[in-house]
C-alpha positions as CSV (number, residue, x, y, z in Angstrom):
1,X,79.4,183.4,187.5
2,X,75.9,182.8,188.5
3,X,75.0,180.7,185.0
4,X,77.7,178.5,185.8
5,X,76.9,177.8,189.4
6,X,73.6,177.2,188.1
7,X,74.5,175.0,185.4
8,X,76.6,172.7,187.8
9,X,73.6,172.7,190.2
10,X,71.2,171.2,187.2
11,X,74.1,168.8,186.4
12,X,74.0,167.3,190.0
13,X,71.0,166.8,189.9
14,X,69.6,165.5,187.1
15,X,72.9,164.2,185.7
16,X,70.6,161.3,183.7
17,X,69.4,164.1,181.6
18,X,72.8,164.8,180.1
19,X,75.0,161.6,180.7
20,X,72.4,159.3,179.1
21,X,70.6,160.6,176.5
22,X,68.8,157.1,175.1
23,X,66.4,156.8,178.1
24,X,63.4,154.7,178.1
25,X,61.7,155.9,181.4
26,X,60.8,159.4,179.6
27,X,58.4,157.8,177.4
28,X,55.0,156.3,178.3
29,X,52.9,154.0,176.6
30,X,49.2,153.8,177.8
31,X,46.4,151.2,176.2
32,X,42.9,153.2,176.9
33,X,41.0,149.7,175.1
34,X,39.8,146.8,177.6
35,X,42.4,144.0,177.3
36,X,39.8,141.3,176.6
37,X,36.8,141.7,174.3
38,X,34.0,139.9,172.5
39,X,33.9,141.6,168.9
40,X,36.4,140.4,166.6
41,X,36.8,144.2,164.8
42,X,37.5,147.2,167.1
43,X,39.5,150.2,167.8
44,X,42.9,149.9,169.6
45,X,43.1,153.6,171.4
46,X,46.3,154.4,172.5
47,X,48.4,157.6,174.6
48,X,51.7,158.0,174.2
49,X,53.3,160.9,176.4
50,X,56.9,162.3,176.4
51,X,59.9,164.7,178.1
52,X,60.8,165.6,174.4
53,X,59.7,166.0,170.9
54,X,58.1,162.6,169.9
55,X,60.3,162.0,165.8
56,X,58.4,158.7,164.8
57,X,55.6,156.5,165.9
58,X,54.9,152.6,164.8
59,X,52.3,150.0,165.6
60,X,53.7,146.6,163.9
61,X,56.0,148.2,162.1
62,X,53.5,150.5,160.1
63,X,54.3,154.2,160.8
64,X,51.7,156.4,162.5
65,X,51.4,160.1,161.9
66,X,50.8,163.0,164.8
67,X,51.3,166.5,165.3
68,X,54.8,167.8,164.5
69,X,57.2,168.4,168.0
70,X,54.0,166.6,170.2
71,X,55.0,165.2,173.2
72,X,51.5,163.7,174.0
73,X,49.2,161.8,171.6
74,X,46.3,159.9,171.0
75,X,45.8,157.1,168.4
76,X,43.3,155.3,167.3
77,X,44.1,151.9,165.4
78,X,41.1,149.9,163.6
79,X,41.9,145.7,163.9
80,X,40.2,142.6,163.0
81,X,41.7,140.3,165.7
82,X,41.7,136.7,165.1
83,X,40.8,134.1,168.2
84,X,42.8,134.6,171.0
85,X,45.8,136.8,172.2
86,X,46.7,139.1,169.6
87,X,49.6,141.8,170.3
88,X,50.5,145.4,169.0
89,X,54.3,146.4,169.5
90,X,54.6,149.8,169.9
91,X,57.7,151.6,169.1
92,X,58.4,155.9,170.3
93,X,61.4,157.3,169.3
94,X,62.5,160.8,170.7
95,X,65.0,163.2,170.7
96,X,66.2,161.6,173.9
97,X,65.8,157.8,173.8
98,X,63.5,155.2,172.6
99,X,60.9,152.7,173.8
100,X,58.8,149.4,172.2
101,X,56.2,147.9,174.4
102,X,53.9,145.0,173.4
103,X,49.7,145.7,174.0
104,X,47.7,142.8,173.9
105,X,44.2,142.4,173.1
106,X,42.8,139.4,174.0
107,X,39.5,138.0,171.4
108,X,37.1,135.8,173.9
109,X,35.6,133.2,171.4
110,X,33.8,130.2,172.9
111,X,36.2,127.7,171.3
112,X,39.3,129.6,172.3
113,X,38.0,129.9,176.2
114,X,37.2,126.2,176.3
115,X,41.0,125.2,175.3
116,X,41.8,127.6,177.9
117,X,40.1,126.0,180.4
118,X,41.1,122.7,179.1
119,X,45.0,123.7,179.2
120,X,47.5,122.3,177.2
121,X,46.7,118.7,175.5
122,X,49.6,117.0,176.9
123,X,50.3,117.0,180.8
124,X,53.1,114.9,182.6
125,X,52.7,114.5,186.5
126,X,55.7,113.1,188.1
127,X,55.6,111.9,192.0
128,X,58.8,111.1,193.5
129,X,58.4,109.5,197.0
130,X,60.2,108.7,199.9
131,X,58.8,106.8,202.4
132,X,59.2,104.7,205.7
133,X,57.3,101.8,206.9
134,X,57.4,100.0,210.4
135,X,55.1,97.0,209.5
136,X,56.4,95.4,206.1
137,X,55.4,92.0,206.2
138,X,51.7,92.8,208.4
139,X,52.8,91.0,211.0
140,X,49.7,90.3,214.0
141,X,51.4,92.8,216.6
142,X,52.6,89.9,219.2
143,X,55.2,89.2,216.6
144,X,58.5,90.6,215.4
145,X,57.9,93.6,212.7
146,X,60.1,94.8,210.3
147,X,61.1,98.2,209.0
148,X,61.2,99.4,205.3
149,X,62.5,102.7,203.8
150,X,61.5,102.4,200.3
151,X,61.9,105.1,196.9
152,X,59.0,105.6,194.5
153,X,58.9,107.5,191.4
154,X,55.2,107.5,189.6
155,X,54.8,108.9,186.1
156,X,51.1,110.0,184.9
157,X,51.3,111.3,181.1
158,X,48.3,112.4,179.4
159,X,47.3,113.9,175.8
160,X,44.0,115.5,175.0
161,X,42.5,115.2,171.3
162,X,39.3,117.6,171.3
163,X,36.8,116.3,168.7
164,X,33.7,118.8,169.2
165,X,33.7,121.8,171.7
166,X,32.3,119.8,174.9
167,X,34.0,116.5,173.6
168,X,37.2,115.4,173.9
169,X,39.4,111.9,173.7
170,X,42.1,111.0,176.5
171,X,45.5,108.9,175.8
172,X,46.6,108.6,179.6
173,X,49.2,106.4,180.7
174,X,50.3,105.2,184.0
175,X,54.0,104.0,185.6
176,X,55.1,103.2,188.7
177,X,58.1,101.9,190.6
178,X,59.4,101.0,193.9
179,X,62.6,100.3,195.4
180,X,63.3,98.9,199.2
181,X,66.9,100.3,200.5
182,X,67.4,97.1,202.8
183,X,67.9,94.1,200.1
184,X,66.1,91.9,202.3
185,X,62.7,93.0,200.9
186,X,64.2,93.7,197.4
187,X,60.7,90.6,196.3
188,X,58.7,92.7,197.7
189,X,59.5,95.2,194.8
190,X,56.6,96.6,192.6
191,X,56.5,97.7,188.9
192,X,53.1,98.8,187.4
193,X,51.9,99.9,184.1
194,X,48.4,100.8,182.9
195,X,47.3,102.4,179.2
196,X,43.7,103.6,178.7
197,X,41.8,105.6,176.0
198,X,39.1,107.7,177.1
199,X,36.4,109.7,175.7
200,X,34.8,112.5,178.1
201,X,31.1,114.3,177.1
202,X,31.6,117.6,179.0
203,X,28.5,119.6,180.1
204,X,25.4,117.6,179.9
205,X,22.5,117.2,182.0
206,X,24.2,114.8,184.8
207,X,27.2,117.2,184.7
208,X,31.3,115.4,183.1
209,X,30.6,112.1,181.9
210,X,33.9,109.8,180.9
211,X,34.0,106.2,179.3
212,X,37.2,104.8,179.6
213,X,39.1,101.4,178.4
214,X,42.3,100.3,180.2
215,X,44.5,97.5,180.6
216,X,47.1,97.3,183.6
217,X,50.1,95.2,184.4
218,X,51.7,94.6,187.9
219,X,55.3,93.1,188.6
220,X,56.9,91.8,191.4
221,X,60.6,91.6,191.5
222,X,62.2,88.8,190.5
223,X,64.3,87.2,193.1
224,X,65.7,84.6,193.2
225,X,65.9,84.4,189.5
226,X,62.6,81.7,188.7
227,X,61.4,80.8,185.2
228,X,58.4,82.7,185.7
229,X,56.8,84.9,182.9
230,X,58.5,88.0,182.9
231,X,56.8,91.4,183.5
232,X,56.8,93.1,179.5
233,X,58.5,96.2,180.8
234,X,61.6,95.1,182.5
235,X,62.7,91.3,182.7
236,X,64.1,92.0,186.0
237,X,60.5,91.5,187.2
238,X,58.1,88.3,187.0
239,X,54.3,89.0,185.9
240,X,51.6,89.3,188.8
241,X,48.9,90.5,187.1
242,X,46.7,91.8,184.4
243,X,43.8,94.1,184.0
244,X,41.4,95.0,181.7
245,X,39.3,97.5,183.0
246,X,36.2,99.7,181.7
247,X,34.6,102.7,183.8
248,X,32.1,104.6,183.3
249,X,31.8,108.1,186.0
250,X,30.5,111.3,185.4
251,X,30.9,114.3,187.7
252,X,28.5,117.7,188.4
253,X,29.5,120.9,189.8
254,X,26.4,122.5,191.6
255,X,27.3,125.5,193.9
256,X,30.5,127.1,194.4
257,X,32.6,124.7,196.2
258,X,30.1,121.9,195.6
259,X,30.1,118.9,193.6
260,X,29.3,115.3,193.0
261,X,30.5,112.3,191.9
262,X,29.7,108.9,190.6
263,X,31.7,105.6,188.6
264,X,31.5,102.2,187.9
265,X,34.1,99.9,187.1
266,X,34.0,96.6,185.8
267,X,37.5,94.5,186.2
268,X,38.7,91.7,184.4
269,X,41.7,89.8,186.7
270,X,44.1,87.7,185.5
271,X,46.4,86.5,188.4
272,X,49.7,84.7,187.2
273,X,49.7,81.1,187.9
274,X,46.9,80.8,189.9
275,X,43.5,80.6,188.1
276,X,41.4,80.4,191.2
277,X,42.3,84.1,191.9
278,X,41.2,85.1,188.4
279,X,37.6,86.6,187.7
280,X,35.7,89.8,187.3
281,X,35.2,92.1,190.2
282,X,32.4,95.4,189.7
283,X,32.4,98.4,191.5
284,X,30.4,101.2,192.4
285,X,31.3,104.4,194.2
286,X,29.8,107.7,194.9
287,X,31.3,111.0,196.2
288,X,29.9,114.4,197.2
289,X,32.6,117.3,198.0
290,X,31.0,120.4,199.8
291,X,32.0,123.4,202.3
292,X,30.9,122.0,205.3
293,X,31.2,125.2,207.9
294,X,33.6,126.9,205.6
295,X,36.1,123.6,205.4
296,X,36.3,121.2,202.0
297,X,34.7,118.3,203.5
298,X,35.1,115.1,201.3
299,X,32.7,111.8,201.8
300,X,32.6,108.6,199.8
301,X,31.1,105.2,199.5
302,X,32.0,102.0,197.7
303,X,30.8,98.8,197.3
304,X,32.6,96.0,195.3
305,X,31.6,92.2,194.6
306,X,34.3,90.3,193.4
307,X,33.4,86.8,191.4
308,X,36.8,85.2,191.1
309,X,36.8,81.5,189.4
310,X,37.8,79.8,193.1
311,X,34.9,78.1,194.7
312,X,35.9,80.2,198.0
313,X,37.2,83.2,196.5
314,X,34.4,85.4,196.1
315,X,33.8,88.6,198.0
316,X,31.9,91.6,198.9
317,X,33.4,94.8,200.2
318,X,32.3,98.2,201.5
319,X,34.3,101.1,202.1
320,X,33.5,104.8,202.8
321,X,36.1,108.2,203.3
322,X,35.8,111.0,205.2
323,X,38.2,114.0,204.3
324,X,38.7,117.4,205.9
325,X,41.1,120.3,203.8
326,X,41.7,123.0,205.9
327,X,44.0,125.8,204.4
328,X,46.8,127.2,206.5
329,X,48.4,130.1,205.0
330,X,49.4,128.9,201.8
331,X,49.8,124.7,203.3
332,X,46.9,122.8,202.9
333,X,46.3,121.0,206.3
334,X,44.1,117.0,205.5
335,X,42.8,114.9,207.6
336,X,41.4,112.0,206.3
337,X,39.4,108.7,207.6
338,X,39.1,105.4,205.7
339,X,37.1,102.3,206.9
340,X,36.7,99.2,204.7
341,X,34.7,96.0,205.4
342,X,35.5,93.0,203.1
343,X,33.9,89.3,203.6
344,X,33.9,86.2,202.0
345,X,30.4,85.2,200.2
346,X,31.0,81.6,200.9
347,X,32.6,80.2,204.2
348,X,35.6,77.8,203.5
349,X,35.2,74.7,205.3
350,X,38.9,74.3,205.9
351,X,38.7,77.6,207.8
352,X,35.3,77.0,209.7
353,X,33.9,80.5,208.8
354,X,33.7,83.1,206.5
355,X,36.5,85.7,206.6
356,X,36.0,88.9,207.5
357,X,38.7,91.8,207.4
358,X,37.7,94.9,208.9
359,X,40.5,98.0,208.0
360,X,40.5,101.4,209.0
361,X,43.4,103.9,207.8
362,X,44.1,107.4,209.4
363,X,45.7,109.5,207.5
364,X,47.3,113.5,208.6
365,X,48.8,115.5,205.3
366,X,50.3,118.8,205.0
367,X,50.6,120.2,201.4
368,X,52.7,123.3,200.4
369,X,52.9,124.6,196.4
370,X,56.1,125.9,196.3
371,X,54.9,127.0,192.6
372,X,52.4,126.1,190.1
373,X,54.3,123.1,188.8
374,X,55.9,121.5,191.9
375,X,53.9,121.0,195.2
376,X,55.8,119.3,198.5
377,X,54.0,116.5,200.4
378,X,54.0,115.3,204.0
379,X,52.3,112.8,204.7
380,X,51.3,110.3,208.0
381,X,49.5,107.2,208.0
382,X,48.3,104.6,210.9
383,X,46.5,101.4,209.9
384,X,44.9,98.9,211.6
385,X,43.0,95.8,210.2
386,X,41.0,93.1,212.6
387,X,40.3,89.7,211.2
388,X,38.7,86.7,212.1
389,X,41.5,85.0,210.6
390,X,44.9,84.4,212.7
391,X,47.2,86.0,210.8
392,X,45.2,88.8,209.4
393,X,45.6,91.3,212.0
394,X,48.0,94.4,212.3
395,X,48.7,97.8,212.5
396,X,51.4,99.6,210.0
397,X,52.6,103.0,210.8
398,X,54.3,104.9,207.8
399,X,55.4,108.0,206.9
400,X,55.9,109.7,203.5
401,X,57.3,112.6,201.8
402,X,56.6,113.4,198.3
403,X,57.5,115.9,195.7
404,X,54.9,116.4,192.5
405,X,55.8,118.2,189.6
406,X,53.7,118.9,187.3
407,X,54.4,120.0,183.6
């Protein structure tokens, strides 16, 4: 009588040992080797431990031998591994269940940590926007403004081509659309393409140096109908402009959280149906990112001449940023300052001076990665421009939420 009271005592309480004989959780897989190493031949060790008599051992499907009725055991597997991640699956049967698990032993060449830095070769970003304007038209601020809630989708792909180790050549492509929700701005509609090919040196003595060639489109929706040349993309659009552009930046990381940056551009414009507002423009700008007290501080210069072929047309512009990135928890908190100066070289006598636009933008955003491939944007904006002009003066408010996926 007291065997069986026993034996329905063992039953309640470890009925798993009985009711389900194939389990997995009695059996224990161990690597003792470090996961990542720097010799392509080695020694895999491994410890297997049991409940029960271990029956048969394999490591990729090639049967080990051990000690007859073990239930703990060491092996040692010799491997050439080849660049990379390389796995072992490891199968344990036992008189009670069975297990496969799947070590990996990663082989740290230089090539195969560069393309892991690198990433993948091709990379899509996609922006979809949403955002609401109070100032349209940049109206002076005695006179009647206009709202605008306008859609925006923006598509950046990219494909890398790596040539040497530090050397590698960019296909990147640009597009970009707009749409107003109140038909009374539908002109005001923007579609924009660009293409470049670039070729980036990485690691040299003034740090990331990239060459790039690009040419860019913009459109402007078409309505009313005109007989305008159409934009190349989508013949619901008439032609604005076209780009060619060639840069030249390089940037240098120095201490943790510090870097440097510099890039030149040279612009050819080609405005549609106006040949005055055509030319070359060149631009210079420099950049310097740093921990200032603890917080990513941001600050950048620019100055740009622009030599269009209208005897009145040509300008000179300076523009510097100020940008603060304080993390919150896991939302990144910006604040960001933008002033730009741009004035005529030459006065037009029909004005009686030279123009002179002075704009400053202030700018709050709050940024939250919801996961590595999608972060949410919010984003606030007040701008204000003075001008010696009548006309040129105003102040847009805007708002802006935006959702970037990146794959």
């Amino acid at each position: 009588m007291k065997k069986l009271l026993l034996l329905i005592f063992i039953l309640i309480l470890f009925p798993q040992s009985s009711l389900f004989a194939k389990d997995e959780s009695e059996i224990l897989i161990f690597s003792l080797s470090p996961e990542r190493v720097k010799e392509q031949k080695g020694v895999l060790k491994l410890q297997i431990s049991t409940f029960s008599p271990i029956q048969k051992i394999t490591v990729r499907g090639k049967p080990k031998k051990f000690a007859s009725g073990a239930s703990l055991v060491w092996l040692k597997i010799p491997y050439v591994l080849k660049p990379g991640i390389n796995t072992f699956e490891v199968y344990v049967k036992t008189k009670l269940g069975e297990a496969k698990q799947i070590i990996r032993s990663v082989y740290e060449t230089p090539s195969f940590l560069n393309k892991l830095k690198l990433g993948d070769p091709f990379q899509l970003i996609s922006i979809l926007g949403y955002a609401n304007n109070d100032n349209i038209d940049k109206v002076e601020d005695n006179q009647t403004k206009s709202s605008a809630v306008t859609s925006s989708v923006l598509f950046v792909p990219s494909y890398r081509f790596d040539i040497f180790e530090d050397s590698s050549i960019f296909i990147r492509g640009v597009l970009m659309a707009d749409q107003h929700h109140n038909g009374e701005f539908e002109s005001k509609e923007v579609l924009f393409k660009q293409l470049s090919l670039e070729w980036e040196e990485r690691a040299t003595q003034i740090g990331d140096i990239t060459f790039s060639v690009g040419t860019n489109e913009a459109g402007t929706r078409d309505v009313p109908e005109s007989t305008s040349p159409k934009d190349s993309f989508s013949k619901k659009h008439k032609r604005a402009t076209r780009d060619n552009i060639y840069t030249l930046k390089a940037k240098k990381n120095l201490d943790k959280g510090t870097s440097w940056n510099w890039q030149i551009d040279r612009k050819k414009k080609s405005v549609e149906g106006s040949n005055d507002d055509s030319g070359y423009s060149n631009t210079f700008s420099l950049g310097y990112v740093t921990p200032l007290f603890g917080v990513k501080t941001t600050f950048g210069g620019t100055l740009e001449n622009t030599n269009l072929n209208g005897t009145y047309k040509d300008t000179t512009a300076y523009k510097t940023k100020l940008k603060v990135d304080y993390p919150i928890s896991k939302v990144s908190l910006g604040l960001q300052h933008d002033f730009s100066q741009t004035e005529d070289i030459k006065a037009d006598p029909s004005l009686g001076a030279k123009t002179k636009n002075r704009n400053q933008i202030y700018t709050l955003s709050l940024n939250y990665p919801a996961a590595a491939w999608c972060i949410f944007g919010l984003t606030q904006k007040h701008e204000r421009q003075s001008s010696n002009i009548f006309g040129k003066s105003y102040t847009v408010n805007s708002t802006q939420i935006q959702a970037i996926l990146i794959y």
